[in-house]
C-alpha positions as CSV (number, residue, x, y, z in Angstrom):
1,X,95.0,-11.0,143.8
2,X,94.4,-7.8,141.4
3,X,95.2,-4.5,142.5
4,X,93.5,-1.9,144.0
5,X,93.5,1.2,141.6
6,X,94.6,3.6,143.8
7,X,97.7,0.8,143.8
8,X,97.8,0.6,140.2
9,X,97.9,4.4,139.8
10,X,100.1,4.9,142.0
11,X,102.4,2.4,140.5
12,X,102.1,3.4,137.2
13,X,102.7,7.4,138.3
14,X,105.9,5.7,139.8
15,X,107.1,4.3,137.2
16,X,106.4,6.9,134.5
17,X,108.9,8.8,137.0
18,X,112.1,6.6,136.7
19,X,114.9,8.2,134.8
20,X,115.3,5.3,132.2
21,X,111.4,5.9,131.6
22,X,112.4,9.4,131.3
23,X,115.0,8.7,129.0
24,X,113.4,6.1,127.1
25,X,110.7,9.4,126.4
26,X,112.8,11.8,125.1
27,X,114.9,9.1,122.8
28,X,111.2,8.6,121.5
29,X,110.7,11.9,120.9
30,X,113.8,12.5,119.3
31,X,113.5,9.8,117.1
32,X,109.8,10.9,116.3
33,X,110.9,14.6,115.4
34,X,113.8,13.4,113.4
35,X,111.7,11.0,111.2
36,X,109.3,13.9,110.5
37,X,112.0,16.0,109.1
38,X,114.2,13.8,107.1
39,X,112.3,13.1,104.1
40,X,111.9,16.8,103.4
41,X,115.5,16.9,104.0
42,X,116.4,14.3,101.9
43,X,114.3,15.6,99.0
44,X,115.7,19.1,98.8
45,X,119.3,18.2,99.4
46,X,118.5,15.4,96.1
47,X,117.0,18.3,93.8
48,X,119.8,20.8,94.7
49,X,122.5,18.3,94.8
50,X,121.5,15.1,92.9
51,X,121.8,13.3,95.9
52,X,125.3,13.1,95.9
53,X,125.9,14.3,100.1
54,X,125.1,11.9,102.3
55,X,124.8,12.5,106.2
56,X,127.4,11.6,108.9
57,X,126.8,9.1,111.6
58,X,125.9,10.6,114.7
59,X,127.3,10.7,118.1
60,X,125.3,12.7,120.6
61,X,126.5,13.2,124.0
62,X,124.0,15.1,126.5
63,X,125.5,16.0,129.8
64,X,124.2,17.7,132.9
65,X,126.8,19.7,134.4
66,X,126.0,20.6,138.1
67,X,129.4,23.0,139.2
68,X,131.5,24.7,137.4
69,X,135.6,24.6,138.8
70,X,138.4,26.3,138.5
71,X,141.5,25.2,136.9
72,X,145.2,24.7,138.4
73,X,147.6,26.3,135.5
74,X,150.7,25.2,137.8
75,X,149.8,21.8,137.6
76,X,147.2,21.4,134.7
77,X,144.9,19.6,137.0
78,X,141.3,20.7,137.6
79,X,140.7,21.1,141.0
80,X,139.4,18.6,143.9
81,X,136.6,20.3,145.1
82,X,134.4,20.0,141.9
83,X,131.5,18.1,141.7
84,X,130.1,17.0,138.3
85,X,127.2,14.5,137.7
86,X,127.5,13.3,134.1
87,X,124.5,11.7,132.1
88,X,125.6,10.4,128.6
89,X,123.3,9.1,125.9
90,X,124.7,8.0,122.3
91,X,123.2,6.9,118.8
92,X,124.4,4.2,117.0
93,X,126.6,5.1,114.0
94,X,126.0,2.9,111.2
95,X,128.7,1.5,108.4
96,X,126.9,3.3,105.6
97,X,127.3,7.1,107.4
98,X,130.8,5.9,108.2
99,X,131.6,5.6,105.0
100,X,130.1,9.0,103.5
101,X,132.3,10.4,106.2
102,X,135.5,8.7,104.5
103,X,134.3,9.7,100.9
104,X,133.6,13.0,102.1
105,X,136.9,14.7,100.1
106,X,136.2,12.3,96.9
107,X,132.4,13.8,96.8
108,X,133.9,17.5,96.8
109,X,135.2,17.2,93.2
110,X,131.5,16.7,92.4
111,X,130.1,20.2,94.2
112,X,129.3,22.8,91.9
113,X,131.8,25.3,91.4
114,X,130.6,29.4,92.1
115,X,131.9,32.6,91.6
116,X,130.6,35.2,94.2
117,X,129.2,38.5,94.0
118,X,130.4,42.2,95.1
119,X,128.0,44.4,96.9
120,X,127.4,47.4,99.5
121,X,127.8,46.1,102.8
122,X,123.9,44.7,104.1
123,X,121.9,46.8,106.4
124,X,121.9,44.4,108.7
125,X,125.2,44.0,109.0
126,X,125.6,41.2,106.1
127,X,127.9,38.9,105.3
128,X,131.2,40.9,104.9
129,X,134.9,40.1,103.4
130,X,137.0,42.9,103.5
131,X,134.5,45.9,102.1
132,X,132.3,43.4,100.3
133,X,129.0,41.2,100.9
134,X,129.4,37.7,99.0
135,X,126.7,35.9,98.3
136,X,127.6,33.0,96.1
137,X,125.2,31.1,94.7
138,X,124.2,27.3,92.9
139,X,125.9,28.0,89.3
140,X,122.7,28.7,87.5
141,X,122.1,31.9,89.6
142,X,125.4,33.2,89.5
143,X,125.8,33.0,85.5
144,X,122.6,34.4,85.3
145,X,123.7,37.5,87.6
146,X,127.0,37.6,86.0
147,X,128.6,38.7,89.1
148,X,132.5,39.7,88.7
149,X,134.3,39.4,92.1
150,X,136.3,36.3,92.9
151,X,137.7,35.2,96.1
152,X,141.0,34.0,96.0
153,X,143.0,35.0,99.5
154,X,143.3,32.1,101.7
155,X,144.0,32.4,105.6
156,X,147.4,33.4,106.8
157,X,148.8,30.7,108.3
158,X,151.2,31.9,111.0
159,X,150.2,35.5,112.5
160,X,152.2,37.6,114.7
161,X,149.9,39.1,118.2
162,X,151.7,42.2,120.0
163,X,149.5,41.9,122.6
164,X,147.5,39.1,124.6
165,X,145.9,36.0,122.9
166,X,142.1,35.3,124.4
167,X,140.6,32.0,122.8
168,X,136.6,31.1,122.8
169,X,135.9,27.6,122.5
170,X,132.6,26.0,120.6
171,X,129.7,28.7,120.1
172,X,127.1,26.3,118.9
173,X,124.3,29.0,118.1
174,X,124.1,30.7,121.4
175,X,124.6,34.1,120.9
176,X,124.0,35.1,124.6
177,X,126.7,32.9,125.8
178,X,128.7,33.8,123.2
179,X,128.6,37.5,124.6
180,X,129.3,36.7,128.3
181,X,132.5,34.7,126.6
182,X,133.5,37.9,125.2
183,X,133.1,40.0,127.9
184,X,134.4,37.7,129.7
185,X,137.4,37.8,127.4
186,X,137.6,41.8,128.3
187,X,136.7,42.9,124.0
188,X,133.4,43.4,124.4
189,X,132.0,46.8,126.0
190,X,129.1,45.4,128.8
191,X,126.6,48.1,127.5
192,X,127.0,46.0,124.5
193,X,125.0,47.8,121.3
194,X,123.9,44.7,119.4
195,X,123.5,46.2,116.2
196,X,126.9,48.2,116.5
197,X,128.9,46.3,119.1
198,X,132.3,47.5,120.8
199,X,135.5,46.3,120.6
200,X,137.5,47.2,124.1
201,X,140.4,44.7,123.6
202,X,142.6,46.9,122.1
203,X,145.6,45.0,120.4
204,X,143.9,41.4,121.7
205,X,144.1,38.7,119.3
206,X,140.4,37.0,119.8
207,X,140.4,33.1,118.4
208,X,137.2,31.2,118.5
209,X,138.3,27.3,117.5
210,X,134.8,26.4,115.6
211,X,131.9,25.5,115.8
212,X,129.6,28.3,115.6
213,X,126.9,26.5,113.5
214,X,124.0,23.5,115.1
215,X,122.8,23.0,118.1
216,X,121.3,26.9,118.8
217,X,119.0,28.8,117.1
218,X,121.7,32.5,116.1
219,X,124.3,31.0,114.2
220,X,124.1,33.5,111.4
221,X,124.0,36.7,114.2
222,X,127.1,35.0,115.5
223,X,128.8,35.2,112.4
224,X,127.8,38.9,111.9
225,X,128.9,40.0,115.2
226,X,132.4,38.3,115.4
227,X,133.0,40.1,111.7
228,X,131.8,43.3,113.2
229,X,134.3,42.8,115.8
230,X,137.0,41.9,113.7
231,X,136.2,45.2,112.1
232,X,136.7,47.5,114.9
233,X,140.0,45.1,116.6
234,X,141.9,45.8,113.4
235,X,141.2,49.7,114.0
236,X,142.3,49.0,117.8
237,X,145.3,46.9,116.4
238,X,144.1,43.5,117.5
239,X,142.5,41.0,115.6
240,X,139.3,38.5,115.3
241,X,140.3,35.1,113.9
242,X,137.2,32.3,113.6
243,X,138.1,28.9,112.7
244,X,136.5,25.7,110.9
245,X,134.6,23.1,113.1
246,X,133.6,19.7,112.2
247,X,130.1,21.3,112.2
248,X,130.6,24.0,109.5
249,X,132.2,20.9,107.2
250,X,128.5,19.4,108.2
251,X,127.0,21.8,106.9
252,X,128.8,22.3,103.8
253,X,128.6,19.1,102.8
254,X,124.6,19.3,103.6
255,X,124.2,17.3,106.7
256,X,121.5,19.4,108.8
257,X,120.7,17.0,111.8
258,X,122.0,19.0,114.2
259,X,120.0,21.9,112.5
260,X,117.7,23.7,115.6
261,X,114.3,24.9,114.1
262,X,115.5,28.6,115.2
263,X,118.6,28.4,112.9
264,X,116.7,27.0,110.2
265,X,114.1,29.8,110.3
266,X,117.4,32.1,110.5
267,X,118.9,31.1,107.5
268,X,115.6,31.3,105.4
269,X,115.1,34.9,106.6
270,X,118.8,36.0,105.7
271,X,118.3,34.3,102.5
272,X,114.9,36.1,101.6
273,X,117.2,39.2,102.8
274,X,119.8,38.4,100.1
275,X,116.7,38.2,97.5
276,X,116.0,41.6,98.5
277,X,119.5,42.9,97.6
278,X,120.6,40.7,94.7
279,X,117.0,40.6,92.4
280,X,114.4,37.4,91.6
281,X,117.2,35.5,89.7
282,X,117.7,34.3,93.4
283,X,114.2,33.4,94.4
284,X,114.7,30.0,92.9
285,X,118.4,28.9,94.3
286,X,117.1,29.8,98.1
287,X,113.5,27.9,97.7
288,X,111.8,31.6,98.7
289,X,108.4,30.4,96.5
290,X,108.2,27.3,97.9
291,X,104.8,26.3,99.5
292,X,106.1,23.8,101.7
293,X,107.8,25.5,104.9
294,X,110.4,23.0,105.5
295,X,111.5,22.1,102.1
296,X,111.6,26.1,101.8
297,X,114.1,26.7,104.8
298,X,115.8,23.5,103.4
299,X,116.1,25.2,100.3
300,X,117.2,28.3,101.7
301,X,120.1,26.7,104.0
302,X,121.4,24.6,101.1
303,X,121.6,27.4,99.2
304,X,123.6,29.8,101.7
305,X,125.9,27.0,102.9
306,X,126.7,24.5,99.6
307,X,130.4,24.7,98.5
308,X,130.0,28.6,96.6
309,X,126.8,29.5,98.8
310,X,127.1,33.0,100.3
311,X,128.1,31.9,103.9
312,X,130.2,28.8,102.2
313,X,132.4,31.5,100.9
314,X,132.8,33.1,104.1
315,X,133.6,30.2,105.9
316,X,136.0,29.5,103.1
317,X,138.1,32.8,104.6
318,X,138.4,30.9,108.0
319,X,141.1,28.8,109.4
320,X,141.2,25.4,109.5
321,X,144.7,25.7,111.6
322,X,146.3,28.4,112.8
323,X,149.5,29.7,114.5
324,X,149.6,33.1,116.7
325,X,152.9,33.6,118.7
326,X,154.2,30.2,120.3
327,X,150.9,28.6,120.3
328,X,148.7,26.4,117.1
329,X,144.9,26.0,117.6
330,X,143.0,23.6,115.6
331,X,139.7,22.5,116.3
332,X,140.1,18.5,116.4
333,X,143.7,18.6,117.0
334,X,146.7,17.5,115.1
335,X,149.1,14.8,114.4
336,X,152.6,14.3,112.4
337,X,151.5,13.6,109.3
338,X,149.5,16.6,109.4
339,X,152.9,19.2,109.8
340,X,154.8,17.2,107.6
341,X,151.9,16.7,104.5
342,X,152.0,21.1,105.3
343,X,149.5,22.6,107.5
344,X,149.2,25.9,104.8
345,X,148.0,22.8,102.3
346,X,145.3,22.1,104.1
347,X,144.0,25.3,104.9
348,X,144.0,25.9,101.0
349,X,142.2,22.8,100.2
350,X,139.4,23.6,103.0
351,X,139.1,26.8,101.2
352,X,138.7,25.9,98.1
353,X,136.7,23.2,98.8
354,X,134.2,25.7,100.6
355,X,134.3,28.1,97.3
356,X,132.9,25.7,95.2
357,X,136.1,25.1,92.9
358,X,136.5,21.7,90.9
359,X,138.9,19.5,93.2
360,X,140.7,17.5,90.3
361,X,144.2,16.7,91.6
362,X,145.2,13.8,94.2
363,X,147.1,16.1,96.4
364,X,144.1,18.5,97.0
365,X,141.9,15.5,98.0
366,X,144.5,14.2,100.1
367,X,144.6,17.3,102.1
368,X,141.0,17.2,102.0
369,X,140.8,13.7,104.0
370,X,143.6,14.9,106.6
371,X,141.9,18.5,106.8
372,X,137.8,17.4,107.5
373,X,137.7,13.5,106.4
374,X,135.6,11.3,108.7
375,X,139.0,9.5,109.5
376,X,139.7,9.9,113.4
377,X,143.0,11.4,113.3
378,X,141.6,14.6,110.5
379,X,142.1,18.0,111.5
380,X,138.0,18.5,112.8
381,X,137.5,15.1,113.9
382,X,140.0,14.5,116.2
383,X,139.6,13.9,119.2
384,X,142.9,12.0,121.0
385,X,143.6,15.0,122.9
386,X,140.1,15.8,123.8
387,X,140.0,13.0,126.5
388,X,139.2,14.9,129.8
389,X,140.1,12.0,132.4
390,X,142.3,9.2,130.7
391,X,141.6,5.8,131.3
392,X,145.3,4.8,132.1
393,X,148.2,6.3,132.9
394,X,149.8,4.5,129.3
395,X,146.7,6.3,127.5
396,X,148.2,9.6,128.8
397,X,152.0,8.9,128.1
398,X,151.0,7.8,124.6
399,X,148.9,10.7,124.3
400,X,151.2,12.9,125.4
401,X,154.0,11.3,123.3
402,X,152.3,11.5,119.9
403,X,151.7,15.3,120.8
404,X,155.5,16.4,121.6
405,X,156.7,14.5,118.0
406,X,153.6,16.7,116.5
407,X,154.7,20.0,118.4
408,X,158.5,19.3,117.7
409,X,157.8,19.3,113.9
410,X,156.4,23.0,114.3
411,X,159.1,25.6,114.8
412,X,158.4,28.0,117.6
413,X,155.5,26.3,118.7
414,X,154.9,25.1,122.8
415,X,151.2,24.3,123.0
416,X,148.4,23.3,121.4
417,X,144.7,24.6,121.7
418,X,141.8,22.6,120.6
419,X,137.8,22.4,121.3
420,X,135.4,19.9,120.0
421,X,135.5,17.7,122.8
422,X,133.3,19.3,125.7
423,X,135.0,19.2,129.1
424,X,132.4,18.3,132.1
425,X,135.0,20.1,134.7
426,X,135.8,23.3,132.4
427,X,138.6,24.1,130.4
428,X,142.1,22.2,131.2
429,X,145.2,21.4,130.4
430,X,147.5,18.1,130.7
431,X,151.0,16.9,128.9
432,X,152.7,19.4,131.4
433,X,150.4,22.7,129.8
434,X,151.1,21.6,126.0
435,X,147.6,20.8,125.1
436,X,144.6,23.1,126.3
437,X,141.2,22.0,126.0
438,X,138.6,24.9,126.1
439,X,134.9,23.7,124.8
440,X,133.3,23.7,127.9
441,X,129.7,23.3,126.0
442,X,128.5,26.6,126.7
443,X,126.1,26.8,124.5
444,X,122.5,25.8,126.4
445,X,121.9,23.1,122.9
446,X,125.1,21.4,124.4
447,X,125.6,21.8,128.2
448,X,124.5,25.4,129.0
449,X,128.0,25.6,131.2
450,X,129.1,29.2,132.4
451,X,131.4,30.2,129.7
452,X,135.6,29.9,129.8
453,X,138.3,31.8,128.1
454,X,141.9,30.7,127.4
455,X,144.3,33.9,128.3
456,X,147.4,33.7,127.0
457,X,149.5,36.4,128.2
458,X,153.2,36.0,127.1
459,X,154.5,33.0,129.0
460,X,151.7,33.0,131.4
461,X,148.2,30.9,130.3
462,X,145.3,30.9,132.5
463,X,141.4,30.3,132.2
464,X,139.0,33.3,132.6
465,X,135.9,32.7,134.3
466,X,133.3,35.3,135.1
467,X,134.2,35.0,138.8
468,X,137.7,35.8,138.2
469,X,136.9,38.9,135.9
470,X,134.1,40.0,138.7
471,X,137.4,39.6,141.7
472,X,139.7,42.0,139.2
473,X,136.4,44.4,138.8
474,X,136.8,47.2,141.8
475,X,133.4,48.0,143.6
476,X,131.8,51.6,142.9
């Protein structure tokens, strides 16, 4: 007997309701929008690098976080009362972006080497090393600029902090989180001038752990505003130190899927603002005549962010690992042969992978594949210790095994801190406090949690929430 049509409306309204219809939508969707953008992609990252790059396999995890919780530093446990609802949806990751990921340190020897270029500091704030604004270009622009200054410091590997450490876990774009994390953190004044932003953390050490690019729409005012920081901190006698993600390596080596349209549009408009200071001889590098408006911002990002682009090179003065006090941070996390291959190797190679140089000898490539390879034990990809509830006990002893031999290798070192790896109950610790896991996937193109901070305060380590800082905050 047919249905009524009231019944089939009905039935049909019900159904267009369920979740899995709901889900099966939006994978549509996302599949739709990313096969409208990828031929544009792929045809400017061929003409500006010969087609040489080719994109990671993808592994996207969306989760709806309903509480946040608070976090037991006695016993590294988060607490009982938390209640999280997790929805996880993953893409397939094929053989052939597997293996780009494993050649990914053979294909640097093939990036064009840069020089970079010495300025006045940018108006709006710029890209600055030291004194200077580098903007780095493809090679053709720079020879025909003929621009002078080289960089050639690499990041200090072990640093000394007189007063308390405050680490920020993954950024991912979202500049308004990315300020309640630092006031959170107690450096940033709360009447916060965004053009000229103040530093109140006085001889704080500030470590973000990565991943500032994909995912939100400001990663280039991120940038700005933690080297404006840095800035005033070393006048207060603190410090800013920003680290290498697996996401700036994305980047660099021109995969831009998890590119938002805001930070695409971003980078074209810094780049036209670089045109402005540097001359026409640039107009060409960063796609600024181009008539389509997607190959133009494609253009435009491969040109600020390919190995000797402007923000390559100032990536290039970031960590890959580093060591303040008692405690090593790396993004992924680390493993024996890292220490005993030499952690100041890889931070070199990264670098000068990042500036464009020719990679000819076997050691530097080797370092290379440890540092930001797709292999799963590298430096940005690692994610062993990123597991927020182990499966078995034996998972945890054998986690917790392989990190003492790694810590034991490192003189004066008692923990590690690493991000990547989003935790659903907030930040956490396990292996008795000797691993701290602090990307709580703040950022609203990730989980839009309530941000964390790591506090490390001599021997005491704690996790900052914004309920904690308003309890220490007396009433007026």
């Amino acid at each position: 007997m047919p249905l009524a049509p009231a019944v089939r409306v009905y039935l049909y309204a019900r159904a267009r309701a369920s979740p899995v219809v709901a889900r099966r939508r939006r994978r549509r969707r996302r599949r739709a929008s990313f096969r409208a953008r990828t031929p544009a992609s792929r045809h400017a990252i061929a003409m500006a690098l010969a087609g040489r790059i080719a994109p990671r396999c993808a592994r996207i995890a969306t989760v709806a976080r309903t509480t946040t919780q608070s976090v037991s530093v006695a016993s590294c446990s988060p607490s009982p009362s938390a209640s999280v609802s997790t929805t996880t949806t993953r893409a397939g990751c094929s053989a052939r972006g597997a293996g780009a990921r494993r050649r990914l340190a053979a294909s640097a020897s093939a990036s064009a080497s840069s020089g970079a270029l010495g300025a006045s500091t940018s108006p709006l704030g710029g890209v600055v090393v030291g004194e200077k604004i580098f903007s780095g270009t493809p090679r053709h622009a720079v020879r025909a600029y003929a621009g002078k200054t080289q960089v050639d410091s690499y990041p200090e590997l072990r640093v000394r902090a007189t007063g308390r450490v405050v680490a920020i876990g993954d950024l991912h774009g979202d500049i308004g989180q990315a300020r309640r994390a630092l006031r959170i953190a107690g450096v940033l004044d709360d009447s916060d001038d965004h053009v000229n932003p103040k530093w109140i953390g006085g001889d704080t050490t500030l470590v973000q752990v990565g991943d500032i690019l994909d995912r939100g729409d400001d990663e280039i005012g991120i940038l700005i505003l933690l080297q404006k920081l840095g800035k005033e901190a070393k006048k207060a006698g603190g410090a800013v130190y920003v680290m290498n993600g697996n996401h700036e390596v994305l980047n660099i080596s021109g995969d831009f899927r998890y590119v938002s349209r805001g930070a695409f549009g971003e980078t074209m408009r810094f780049s036209e603002h670089l045109v402005k200071l540097f001359g026409d001889k640039f107009r060409d590098a960063f796609g600024v005549d181009e008539d389509d408006a997607w190959t133009r911002q494609s253009k435009a990002r491969l040109g600020l962010f390919s190995p000797g682009g402007p923000l390559a090179q100032q990536l290039s003065m970031n960590h890959t690992i580093l060591i303040v006090n008692d405690t090593v941070f790396a993004h992924g996390g680390l493993v024996p042969r890292h220490v005993d291959f030499g952690l100041d190797k890889l931070n070199r190679a990264v670098s000068d992978w990042m500036r464009g140089k020719e990679i000819e000898d076997d050691e530097t490539r080797m370092a290379l594949g440890m540092a930001i390879g797709g292999v799963r034990d590298s430096v940005v990809w690692h994610r062993a210790y990123g597991t927020e509830k182990f499966q078995t006990n034996e998972d945890r002893a054998s986690s917790c095994k392989l990190l003492d031999e790694t810590l034991g290798k490192i003189e004066g070192v008692n923990r590690l801190v690493v991000g990547h790896t989003p935790q659903i109950g907030g930040a956490n610790c396990e292996c008795s406090g000797k691993i701290w896991r602090i990307d709580v996937g703040m950022s609203f193109g990730v989980l839009g949690a309530d941000p964390q901070v790591l506090e490390i305060n001599g021997d005491e380590v704690k996790v900052l929430t914004s309920s904690s800082v308003r309890e220490q905050t007396p009433a007026a």
